[in-house]
Backbone as CSV, one residue per row, in Angstrom:
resi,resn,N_x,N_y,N_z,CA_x,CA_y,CA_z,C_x,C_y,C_z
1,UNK,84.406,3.025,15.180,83.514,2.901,16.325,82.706,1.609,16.161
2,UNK,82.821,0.835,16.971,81.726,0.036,16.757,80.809,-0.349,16.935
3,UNK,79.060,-0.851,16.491,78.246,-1.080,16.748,77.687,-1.014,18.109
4,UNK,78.285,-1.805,19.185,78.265,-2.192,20.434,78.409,-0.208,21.403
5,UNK,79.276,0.352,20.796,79.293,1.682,21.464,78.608,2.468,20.993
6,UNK,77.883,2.744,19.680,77.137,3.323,19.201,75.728,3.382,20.109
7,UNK,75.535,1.769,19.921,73.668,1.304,20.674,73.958,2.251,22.373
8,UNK,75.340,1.985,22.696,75.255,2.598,24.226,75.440,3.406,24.398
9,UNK,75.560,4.395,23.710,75.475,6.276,23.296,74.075,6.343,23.443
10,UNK,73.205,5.767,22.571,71.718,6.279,22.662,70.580,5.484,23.838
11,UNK,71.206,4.810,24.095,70.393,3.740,25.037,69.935,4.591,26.477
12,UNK,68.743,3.961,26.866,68.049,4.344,27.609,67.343,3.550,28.978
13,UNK,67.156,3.691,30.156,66.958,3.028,31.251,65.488,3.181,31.208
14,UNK,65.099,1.850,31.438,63.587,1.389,31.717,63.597,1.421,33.050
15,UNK,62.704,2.175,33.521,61.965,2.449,35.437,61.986,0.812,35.798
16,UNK,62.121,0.312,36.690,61.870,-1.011,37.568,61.295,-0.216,38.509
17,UNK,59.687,-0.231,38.661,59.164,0.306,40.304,59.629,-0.729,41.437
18,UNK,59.126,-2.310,40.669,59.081,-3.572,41.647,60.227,-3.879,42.181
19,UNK,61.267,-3.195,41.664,62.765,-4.041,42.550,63.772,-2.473,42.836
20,UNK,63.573,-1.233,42.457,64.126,-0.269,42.622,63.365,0.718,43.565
21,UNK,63.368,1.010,44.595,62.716,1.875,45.037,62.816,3.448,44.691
22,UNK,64.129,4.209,44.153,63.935,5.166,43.748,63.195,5.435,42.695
23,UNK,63.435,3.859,41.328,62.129,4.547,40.512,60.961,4.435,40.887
24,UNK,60.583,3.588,41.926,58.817,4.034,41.707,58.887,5.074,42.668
25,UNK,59.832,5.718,43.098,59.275,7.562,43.603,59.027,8.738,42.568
26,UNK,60.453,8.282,41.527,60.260,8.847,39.969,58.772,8.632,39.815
27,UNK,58.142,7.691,39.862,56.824,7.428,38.884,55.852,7.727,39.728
28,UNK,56.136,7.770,40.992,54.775,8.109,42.084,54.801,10.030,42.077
29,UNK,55.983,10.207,41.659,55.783,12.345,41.179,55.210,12.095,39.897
30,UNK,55.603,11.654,38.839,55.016,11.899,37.802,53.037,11.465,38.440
31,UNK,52.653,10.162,38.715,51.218,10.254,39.040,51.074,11.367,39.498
32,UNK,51.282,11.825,40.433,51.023,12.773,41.264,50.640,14.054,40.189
33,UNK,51.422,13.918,39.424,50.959,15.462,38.193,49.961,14.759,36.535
34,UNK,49.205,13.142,37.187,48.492,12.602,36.394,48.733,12.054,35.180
35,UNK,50.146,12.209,35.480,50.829,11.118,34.322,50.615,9.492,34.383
36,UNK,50.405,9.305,33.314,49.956,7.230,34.173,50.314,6.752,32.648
37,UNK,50.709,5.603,32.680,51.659,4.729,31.881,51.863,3.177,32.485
38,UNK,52.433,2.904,31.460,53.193,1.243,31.567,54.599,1.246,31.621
39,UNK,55.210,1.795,30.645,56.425,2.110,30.423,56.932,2.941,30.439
40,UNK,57.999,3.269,31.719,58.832,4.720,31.823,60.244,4.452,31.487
41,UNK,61.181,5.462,30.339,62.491,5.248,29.925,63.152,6.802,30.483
42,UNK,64.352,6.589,31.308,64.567,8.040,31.330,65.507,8.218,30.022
43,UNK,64.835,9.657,29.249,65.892,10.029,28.168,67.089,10.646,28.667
44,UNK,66.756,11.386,29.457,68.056,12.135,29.562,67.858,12.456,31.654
45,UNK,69.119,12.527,32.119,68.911,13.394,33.856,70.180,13.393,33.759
46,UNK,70.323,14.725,34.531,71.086,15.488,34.731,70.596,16.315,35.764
47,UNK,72.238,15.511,36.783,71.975,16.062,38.256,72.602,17.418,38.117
48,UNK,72.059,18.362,39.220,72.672,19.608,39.234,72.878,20.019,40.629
49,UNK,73.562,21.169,41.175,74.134,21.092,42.009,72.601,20.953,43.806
50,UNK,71.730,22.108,42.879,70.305,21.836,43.878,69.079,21.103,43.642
51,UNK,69.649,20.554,42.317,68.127,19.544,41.837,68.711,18.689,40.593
52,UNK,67.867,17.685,40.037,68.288,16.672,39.442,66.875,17.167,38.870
53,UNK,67.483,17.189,37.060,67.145,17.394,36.230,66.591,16.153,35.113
54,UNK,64.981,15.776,34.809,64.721,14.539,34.224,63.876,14.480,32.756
55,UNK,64.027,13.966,32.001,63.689,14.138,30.742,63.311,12.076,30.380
56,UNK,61.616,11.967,30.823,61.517,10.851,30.331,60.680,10.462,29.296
57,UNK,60.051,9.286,28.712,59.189,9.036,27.584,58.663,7.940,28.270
58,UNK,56.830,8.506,28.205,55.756,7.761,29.037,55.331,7.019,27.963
59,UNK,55.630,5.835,28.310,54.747,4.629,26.857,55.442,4.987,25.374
60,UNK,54.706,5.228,24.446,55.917,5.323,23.573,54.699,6.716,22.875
61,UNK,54.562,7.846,24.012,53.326,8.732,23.578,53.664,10.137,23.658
62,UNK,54.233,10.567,25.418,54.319,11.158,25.925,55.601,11.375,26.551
63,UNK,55.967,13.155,26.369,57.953,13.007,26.837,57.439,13.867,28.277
64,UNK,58.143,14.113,28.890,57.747,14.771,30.386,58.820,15.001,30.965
65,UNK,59.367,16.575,31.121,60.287,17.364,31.548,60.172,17.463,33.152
66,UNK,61.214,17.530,34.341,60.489,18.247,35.327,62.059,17.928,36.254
67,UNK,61.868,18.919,37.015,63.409,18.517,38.527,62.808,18.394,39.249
68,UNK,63.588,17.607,40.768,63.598,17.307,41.906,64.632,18.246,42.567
69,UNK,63.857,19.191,43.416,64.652,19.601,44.502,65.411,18.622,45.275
70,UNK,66.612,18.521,45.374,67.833,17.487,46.490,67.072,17.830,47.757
71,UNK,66.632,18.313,48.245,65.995,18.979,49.693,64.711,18.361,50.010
72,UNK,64.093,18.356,49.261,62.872,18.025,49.600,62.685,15.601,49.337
73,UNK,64.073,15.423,48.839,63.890,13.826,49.208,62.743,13.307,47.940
74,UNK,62.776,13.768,46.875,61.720,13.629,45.830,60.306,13.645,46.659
75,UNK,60.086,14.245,47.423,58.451,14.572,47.679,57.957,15.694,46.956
76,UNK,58.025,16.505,46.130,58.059,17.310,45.439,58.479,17.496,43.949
77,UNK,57.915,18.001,42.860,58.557,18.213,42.073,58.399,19.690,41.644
78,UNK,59.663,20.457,40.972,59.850,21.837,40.921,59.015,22.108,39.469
79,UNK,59.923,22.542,38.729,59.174,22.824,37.085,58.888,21.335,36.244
80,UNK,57.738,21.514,36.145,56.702,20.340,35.099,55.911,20.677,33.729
81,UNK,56.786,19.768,33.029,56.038,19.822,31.598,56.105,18.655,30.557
82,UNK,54.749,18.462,30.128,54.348,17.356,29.314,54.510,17.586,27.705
83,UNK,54.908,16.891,26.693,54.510,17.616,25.466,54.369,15.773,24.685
84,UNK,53.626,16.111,23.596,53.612,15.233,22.724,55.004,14.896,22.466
85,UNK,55.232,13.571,21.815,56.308,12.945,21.494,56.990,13.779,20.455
86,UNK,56.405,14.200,19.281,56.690,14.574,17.973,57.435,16.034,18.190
87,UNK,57.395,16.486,19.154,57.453,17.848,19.377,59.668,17.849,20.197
88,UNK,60.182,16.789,19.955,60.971,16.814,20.341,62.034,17.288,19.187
89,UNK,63.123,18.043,19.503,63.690,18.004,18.234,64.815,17.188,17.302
90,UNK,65.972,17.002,16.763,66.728,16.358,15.965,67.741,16.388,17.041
91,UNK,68.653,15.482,15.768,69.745,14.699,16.863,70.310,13.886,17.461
92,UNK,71.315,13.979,18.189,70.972,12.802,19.220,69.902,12.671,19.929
93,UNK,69.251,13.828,20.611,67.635,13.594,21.538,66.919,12.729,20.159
94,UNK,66.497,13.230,19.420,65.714,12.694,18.383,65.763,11.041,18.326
95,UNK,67.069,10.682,17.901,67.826,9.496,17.635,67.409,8.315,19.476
96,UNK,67.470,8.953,20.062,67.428,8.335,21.669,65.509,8.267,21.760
97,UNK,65.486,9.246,21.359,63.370,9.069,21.185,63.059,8.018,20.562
98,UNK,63.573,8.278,19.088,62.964,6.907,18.297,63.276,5.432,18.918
99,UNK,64.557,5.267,19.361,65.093,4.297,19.917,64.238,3.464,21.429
100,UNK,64.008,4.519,22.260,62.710,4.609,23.462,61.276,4.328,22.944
101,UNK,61.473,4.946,21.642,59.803,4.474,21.037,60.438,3.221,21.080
102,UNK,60.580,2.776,19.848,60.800,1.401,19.798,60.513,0.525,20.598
103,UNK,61.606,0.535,21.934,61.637,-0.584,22.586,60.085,-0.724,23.277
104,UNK,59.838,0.915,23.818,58.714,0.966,24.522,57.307,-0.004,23.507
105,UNK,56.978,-0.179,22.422,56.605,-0.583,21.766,56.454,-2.142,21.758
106,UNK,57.644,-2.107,21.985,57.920,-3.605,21.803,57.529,-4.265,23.588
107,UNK,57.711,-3.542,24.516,57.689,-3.973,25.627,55.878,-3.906,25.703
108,UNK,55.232,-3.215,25.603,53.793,-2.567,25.336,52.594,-3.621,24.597
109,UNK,53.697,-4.257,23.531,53.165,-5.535,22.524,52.951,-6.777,23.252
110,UNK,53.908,-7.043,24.615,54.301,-7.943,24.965,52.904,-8.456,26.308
């Protein structure tokens, strides 16, 4: 396997509000439930058949669980939950956290 496919197994998408309009709707639900940040990475989404399922890391602090009902056009969000970073467990999730820390870090420094 090499290097190059490894990094893109764990790699992770940084929010663009300014040139993407779906992420800053992503980030205008999260405000909305008083989440506020610099840097949003989604770890993990996973669409499902009635909602799209999101797992991101706010700054390099905070992870934040929650779906979008398909119906409601992201004006809404269904189940919401915040937890400390540390509280995530092993793994690949683990391995994709540290990696999101990181960069987030580095983008944060900048």
């Amino acid at each position: 396997m090499s290097p190059q496919r490894l990094h893109d197994k764990y790699s992770t998408y940084i929010l663009q509000p300014d040139r993407v309009p779906h992420d800053a709707k992503l980030i205008a639900l999260m405000d909305g439930k008083g989440v506020r940040g610099s840097v949003f990475q989604i770890l993990k989404h996973i669409p499902e058949q009635g909602e799209d399922l999101y797992t991101f890391l706010v700054d390099d602090r905070l992870v934040v669980e929650f779906e979008v009902p398909r119906t409601a056009e992201m004006a809404t969000v269904g189940e919401f939950c915040s937890s400390p970073r540390d509280e995530l467990g092993q793994g690949k999730s683990r391995i994709r956290l540290d990696q999101a820390m990181e960069n987030a870090r580095k983008l944060l420094n900048t």
